[in-house]
C-alpha positions as CSV (number, residue, x, y, z in Angstrom):
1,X,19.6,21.6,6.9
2,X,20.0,24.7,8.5
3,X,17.8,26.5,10.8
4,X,17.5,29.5,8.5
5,X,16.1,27.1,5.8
6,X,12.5,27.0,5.1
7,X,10.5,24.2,5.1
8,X,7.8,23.9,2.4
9,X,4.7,22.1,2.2
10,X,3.3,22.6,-1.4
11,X,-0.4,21.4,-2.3
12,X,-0.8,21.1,-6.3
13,X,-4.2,21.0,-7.7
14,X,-4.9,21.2,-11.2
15,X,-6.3,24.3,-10.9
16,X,-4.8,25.8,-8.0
17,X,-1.8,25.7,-5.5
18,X,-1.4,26.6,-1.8
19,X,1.8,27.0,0.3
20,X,2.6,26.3,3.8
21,X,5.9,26.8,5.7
22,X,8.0,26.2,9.0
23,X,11.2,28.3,9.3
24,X,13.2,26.3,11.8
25,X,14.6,29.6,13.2
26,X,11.4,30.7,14.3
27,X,11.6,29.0,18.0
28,X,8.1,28.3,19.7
29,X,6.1,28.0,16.3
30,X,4.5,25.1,16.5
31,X,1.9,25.7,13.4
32,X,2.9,26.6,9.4
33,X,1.8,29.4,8.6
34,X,-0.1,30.1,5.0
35,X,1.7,32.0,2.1
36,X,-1.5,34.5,1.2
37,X,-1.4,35.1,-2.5
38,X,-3.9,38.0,-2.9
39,X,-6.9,39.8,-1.2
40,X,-9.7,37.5,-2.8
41,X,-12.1,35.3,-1.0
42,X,-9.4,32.8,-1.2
43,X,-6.0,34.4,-0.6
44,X,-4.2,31.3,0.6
45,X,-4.9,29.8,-3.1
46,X,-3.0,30.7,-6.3
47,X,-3.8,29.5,-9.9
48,X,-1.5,27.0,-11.1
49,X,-0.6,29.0,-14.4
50,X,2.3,31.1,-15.9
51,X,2.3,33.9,-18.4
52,X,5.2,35.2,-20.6
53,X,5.0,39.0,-21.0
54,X,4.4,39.9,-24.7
55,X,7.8,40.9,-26.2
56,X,10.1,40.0,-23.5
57,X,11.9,37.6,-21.5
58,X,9.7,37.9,-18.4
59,X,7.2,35.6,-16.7
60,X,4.1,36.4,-14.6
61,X,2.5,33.7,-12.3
62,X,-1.2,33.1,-10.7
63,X,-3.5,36.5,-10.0
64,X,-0.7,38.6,-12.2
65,X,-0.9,36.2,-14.9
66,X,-4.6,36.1,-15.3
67,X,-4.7,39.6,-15.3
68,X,-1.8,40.0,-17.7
69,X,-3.3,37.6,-20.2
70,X,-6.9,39.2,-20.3
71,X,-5.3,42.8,-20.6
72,X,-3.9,41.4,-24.0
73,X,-0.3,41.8,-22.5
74,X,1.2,38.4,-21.9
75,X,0.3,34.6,-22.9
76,X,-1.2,32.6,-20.6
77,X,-0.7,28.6,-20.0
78,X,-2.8,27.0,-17.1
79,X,-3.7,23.7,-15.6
80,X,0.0,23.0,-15.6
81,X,-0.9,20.0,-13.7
82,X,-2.8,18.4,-16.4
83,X,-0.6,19.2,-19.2
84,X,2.1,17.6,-17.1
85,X,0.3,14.4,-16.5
86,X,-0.5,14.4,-20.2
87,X,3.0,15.0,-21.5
88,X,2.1,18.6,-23.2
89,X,3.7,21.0,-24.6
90,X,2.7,25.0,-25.5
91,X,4.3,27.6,-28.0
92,X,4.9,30.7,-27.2
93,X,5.7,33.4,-29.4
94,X,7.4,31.1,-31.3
95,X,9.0,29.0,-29.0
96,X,7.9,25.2,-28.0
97,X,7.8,24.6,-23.9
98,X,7.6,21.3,-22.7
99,X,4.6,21.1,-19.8
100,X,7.5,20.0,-17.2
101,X,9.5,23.5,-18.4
102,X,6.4,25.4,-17.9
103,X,5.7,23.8,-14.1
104,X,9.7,24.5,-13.2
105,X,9.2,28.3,-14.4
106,X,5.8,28.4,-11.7
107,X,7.7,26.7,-9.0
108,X,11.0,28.6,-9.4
109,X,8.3,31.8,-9.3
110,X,6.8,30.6,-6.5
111,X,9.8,29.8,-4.3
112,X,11.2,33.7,-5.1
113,X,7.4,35.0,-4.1
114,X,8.1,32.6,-0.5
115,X,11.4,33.9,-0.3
116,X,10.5,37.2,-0.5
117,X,7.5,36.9,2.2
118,X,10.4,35.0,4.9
119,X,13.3,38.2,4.2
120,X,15.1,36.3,7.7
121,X,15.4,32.9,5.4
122,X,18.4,32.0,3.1
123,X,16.7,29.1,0.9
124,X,14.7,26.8,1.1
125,X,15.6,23.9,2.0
126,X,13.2,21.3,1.7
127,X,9.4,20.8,0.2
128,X,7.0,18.3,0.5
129,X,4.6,18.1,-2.5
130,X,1.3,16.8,-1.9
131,X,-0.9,16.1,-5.1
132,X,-4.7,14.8,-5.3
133,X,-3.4,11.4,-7.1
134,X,0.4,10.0,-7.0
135,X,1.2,9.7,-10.9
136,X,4.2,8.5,-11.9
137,X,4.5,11.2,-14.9
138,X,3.8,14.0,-12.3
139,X,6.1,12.6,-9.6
140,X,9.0,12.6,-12.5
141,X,8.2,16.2,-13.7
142,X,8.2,17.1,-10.1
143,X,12.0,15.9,-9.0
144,X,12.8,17.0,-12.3
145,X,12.1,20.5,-11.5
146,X,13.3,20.4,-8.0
147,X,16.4,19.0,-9.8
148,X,16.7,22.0,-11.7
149,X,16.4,24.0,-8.9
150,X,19.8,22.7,-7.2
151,X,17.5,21.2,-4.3
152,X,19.1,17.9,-2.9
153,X,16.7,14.8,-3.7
154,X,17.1,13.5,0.1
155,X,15.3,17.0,0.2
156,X,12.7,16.9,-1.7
157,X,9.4,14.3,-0.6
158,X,5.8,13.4,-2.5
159,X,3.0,12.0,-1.2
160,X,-0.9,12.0,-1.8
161,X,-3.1,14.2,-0.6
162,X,-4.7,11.1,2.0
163,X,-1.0,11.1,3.7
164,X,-0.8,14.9,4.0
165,X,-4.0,14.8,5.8
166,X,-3.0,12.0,8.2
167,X,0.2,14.4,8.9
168,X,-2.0,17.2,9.6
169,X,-4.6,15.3,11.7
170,X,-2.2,13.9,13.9
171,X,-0.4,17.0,14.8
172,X,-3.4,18.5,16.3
173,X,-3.8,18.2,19.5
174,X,-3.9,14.5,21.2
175,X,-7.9,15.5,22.4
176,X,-8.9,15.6,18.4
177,X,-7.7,12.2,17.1
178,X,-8.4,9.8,20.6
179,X,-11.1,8.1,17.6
180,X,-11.6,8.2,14.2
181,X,-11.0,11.3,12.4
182,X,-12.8,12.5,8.9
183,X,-12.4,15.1,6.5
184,X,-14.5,16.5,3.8
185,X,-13.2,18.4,1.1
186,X,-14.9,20.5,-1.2
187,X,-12.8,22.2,-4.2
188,X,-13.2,22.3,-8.0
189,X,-11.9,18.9,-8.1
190,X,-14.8,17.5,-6.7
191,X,-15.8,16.4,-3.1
192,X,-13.8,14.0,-1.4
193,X,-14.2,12.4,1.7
194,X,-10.7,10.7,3.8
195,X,-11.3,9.0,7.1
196,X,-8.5,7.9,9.4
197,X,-8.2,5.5,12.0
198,X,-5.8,4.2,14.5
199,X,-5.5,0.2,15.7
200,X,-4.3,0.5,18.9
201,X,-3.8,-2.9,19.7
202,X,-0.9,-3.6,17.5
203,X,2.8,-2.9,18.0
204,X,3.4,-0.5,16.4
205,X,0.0,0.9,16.5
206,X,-1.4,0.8,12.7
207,X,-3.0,4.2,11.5
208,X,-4.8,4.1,8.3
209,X,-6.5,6.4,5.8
210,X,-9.4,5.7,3.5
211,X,-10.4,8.0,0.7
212,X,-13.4,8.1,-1.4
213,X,-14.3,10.3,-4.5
214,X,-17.9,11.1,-3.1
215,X,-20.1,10.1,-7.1
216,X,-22.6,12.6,-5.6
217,X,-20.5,15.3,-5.7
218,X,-21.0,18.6,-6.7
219,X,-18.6,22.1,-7.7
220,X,-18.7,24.8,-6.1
221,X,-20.0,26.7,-8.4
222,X,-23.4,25.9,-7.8
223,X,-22.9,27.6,-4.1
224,X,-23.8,31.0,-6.1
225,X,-27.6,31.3,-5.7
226,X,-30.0,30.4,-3.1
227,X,-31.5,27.2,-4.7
228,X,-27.8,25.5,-5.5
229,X,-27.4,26.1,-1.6
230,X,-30.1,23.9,-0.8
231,X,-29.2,21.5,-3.1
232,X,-25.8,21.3,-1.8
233,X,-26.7,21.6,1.7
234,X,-29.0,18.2,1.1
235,X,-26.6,16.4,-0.5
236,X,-23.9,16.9,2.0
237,X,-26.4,15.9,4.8
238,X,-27.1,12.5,3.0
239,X,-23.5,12.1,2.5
240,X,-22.6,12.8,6.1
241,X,-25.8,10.4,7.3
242,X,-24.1,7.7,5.5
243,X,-20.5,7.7,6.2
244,X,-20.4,8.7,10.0
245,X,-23.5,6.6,10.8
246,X,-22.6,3.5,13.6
247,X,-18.9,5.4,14.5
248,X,-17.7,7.2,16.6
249,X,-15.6,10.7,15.5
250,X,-13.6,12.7,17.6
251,X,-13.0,15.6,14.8
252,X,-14.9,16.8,11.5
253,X,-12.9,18.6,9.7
254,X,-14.2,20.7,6.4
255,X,-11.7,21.9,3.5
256,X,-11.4,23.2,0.0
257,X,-12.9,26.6,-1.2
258,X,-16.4,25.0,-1.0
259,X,-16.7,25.3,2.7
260,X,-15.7,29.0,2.2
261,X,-18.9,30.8,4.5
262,X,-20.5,27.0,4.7
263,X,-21.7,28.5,8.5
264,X,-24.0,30.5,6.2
265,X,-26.0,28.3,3.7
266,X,-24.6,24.5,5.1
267,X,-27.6,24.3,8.4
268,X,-28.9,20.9,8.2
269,X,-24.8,19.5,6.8
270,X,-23.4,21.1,10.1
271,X,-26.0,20.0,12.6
272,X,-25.8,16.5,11.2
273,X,-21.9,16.8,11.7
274,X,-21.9,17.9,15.2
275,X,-23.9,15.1,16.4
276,X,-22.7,12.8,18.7
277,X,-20.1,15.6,20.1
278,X,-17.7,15.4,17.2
279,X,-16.1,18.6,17.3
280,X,-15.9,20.4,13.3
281,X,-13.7,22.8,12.3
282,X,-13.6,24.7,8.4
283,X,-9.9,24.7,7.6
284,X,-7.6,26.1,5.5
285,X,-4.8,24.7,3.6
286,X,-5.0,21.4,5.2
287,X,-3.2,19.4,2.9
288,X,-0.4,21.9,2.3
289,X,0.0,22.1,6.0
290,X,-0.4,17.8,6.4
291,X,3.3,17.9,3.7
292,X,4.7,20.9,5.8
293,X,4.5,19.2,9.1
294,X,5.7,16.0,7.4
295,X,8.8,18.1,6.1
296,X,10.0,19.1,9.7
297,X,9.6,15.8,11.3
298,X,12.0,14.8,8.3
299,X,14.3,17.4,9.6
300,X,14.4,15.3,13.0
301,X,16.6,12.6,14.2
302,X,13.7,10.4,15.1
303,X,10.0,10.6,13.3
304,X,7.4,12.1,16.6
305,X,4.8,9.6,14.9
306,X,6.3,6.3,16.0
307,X,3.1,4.3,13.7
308,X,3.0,2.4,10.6
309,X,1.4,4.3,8.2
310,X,-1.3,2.6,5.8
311,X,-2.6,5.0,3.1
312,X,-2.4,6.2,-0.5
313,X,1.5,6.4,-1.1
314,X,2.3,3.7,1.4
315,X,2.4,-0.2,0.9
316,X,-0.1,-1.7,2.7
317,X,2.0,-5.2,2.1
318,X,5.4,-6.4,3.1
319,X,7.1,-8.4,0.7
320,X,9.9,-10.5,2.0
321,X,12.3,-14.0,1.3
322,X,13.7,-16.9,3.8
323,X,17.2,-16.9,3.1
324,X,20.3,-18.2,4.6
325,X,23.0,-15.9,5.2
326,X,26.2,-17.0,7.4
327,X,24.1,-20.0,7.9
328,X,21.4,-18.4,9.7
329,X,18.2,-17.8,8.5
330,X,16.6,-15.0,7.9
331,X,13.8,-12.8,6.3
332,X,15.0,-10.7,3.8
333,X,12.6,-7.7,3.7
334,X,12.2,-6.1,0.1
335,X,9.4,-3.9,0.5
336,X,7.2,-3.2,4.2
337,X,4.2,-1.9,4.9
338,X,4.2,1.5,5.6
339,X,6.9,2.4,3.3
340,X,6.2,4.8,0.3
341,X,5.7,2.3,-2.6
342,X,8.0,4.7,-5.3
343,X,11.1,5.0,-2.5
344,X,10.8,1.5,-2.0
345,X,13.4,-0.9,-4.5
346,X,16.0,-3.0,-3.8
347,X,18.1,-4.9,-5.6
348,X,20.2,-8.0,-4.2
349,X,22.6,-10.9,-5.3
350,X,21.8,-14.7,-4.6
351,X,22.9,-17.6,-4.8
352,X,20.7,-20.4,-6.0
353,X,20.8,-23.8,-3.5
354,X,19.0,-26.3,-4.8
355,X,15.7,-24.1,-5.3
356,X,13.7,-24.1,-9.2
357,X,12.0,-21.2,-7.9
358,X,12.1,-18.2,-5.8
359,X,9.9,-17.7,-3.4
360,X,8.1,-14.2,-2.3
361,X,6.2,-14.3,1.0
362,X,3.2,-11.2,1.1
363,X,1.9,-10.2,4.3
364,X,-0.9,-7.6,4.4
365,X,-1.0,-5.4,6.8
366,X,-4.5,-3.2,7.9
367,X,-6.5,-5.7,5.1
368,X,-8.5,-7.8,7.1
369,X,-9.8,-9.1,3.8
370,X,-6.7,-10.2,2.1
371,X,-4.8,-13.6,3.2
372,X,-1.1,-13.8,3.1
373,X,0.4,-15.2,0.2
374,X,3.3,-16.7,-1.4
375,X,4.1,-15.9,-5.3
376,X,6.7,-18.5,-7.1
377,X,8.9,-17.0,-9.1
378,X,10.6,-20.2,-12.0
379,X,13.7,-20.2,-12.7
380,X,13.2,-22.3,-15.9
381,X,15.9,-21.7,-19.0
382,X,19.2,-21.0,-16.3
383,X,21.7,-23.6,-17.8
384,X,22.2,-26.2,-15.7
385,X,25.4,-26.2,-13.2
386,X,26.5,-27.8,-9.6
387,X,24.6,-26.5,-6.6
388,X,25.5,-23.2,-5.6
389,X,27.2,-22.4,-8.8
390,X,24.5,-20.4,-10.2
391,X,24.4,-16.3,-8.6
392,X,21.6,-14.2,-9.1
393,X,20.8,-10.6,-9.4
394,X,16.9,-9.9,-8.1
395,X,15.6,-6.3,-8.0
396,X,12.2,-5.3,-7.1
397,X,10.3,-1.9,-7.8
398,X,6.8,-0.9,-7.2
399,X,4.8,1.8,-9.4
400,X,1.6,1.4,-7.2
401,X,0.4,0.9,-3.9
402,X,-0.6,-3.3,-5.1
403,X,1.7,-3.5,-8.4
404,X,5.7,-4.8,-7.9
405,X,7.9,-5.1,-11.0
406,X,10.8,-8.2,-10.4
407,X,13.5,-8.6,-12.2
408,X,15.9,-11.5,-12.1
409,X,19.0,-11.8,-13.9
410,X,21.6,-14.5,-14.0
411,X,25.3,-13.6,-13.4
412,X,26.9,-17.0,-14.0
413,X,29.5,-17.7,-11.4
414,X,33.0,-16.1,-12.2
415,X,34.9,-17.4,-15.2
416,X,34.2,-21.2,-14.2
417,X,30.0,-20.4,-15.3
418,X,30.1,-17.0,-17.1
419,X,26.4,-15.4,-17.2
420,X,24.3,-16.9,-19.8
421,X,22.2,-13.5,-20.3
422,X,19.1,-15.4,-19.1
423,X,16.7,-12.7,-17.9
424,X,13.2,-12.8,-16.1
425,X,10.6,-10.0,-15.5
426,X,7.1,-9.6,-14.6
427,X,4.9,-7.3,-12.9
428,X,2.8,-8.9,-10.1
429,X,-0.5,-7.4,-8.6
430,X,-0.4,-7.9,-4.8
């Protein structure tokens, strides 16, 4: 990458997106800044919608495409997101658009509109998406698009919105993460609580993430007279009694639009926060930030966050084999915690000695509750042949953070034991 390539980090809600960007070239920033959309209360936030001009071959996104649709001039489709995750489709004057062909036309929009902001950049050159839940329909739609877009896929990253905010947390300054850190979030999604915290006496240290969907939730829309601030402002200070009771915080932080003014109508919440000296901040675009800074440390050499990382996105597992190779043993890793479960796969050739089964060995990682494991895979139906006659192809995928898909295959040996088209699969809750 060059230095006069940006580097993107890219929240996507279903209702809304924000945008958050390093340009290399910029020497001495050491913060993204925000990509302001409009002049509204939220100006860093831009509906996740597109709308085809009546008549002509010309697209309109967020503010301009609300507005163009309720002038009667264009045709709107929104919630992209959601219609992505669904598999949709929409026509338009006539013509059918896939939901994935609608979200590349609002991300190839968006990209001009960041361009256009950054006049000293030539491209970008790499994005991190962060999304609210890793789906394997929306993660598809999304490398398709960036695909599309000619952007290489070493370039292009996805991870959960729990990740993003471990990125952000742990750029902040060192003073703001010494303990555990939390985050409340507050958007039309709902309100979600993460909070992280760091092992320290491990090598490497272990930093993990949890998230909850808080059931007692509310939307912000309630925020818009007196009485739903009280209500909010109670249930918030329950929630906060609860989950920060018995620890200690260094950092509070509060984000989504819902914490918009919160110094205003949020009293009793805030007081019950700052208890204890935890230090709260209301932030902006923290999850588009969180994928930004992730972006530039994959611009680096060497990651600056030498931890394993134990979150939504990541394995919190290892999976690995004994083996003998050049008759030494070793432990043939497949899949380790801390990786991101869909970049993990391998696929590797054996040779069967003796063994009717092969043997996985799971070791959890940051699960105190979970006891290491070993899961047999048989090898029943293989024709029979000498000992170490009989080669094997094994590959391993995850589509979740606890589900691996196996495959085993035999390939025979040469002409002497040609492959007998014997072929095993299963999908295996860790």
């Amino acid at each position: 990458m060059g230095i006069d390539e940006l580097v993107i980090g890219y929240d996507l809600c279903n209702d809304y997106s924000q945008i958050s960007y390093f340009l290399p070239a910029d020497v001495g920033v050491t913060e993204p800044e925000n990509l302001y959309m409009s002049e509204g209360n939220y100006p860093e936030m831009m509906p996740v919608a597109v709308c085809k001009k009546r008549g002509e071959d010309s697209w309109l996104i967020g503010e301009e495409a609300f507005r163009a649709a309720l002038l009667g001039s264009g045709i709107m489709a929104d919630k992209l997101m959601k219609q992505v995750a669904a598999g949709g489709t929409a026509t338009i004057e006539g013509n059918r658009y896939t939901a994935r062909d609608l979200l590349y036309l609002f991300l190839e929009l968006t990209m001009k509109k960041v361009l256009e902001k950054n006049p000293r950049a030539s491209r970008v050159g790499m994005i991190v998406f962060t999304i609210q839940k890793l789906e394997q329909g929306i993660m598809d739609s999304l490398i398709y698009c960036t695909d599309r877009m000619g952007l290489p896929r070493e370039h292009v990253f996805i991870m959960s919105h729990t990740e993003s905010f471990m990125y952000y947390a742990l750029s902040q300054s060192r003073e703001l993460w010494m303990n555990q850190v939390g985050l409340f979030d507050l958007s039309d999604e709902g309100l979600n609580y993460y909070e992280l915290d760091i092992r320290r006496g491990v090598t490497p240290k272990i930093v993990t993430v949890k998230h909850e969907r808080l059931e007692d939730g509310f939307s912000p829309d309630i925020l818009d007279t007196p009485t739903g601030e009280k209500m909010a402002d109670s249930i918030l200070s329950s929630c906060a009694s609860r989950l920060l009771q018995k620890k200690t915080f260094s950092t509070i932080y509060l984000g989504g639009k819902g914490f918009y003014r919160c110094q205003e109508w949020a009293n009793v919440f805030l007081k019950t926060l700052v208890g204890g000296k935890r230090r709260v901040f209301a932030t902006e675009s923290i999850f588009a930030k969180g994928a930004a800074y992730a972006g530039i440390d994959h611009t680096r050499a060497e990651s600056i966050y030498p931890y394993v990382f134990i979150c939504e996105g990541r394995l919190t597992q290892s999976v690995y084999m004994n083996v003998v190779y050049r008759n030494t043993h070793h432990q043939l890793i497949l899949g380790a915690a801390g990786e991101n479960w869909y970049e993990t796969r391998s696929t590797v050739d054996l040779i069967v000695d003796g063994e009717t089964a092969i043997e996985l060995q799971i070791v959890y990682t940051g699960e105190e509750n979970k006891k290491d494991r070993t899961i047999f895979i048989p090898l029943k139906g293989i024709p029979e042949r000498p000992n170490k006659t009989t080669r094997l192809s094994l590959t391993t995928a995850f589509t979740s953070e606890t589900t691996m898909l196996v495959r085993v295959e035999d390939l025979g040996f040469g002409e002497l034991f040609p492959a007998s088209g014997w072929v095993y699969r299963d999908e295996i809750s860790l």
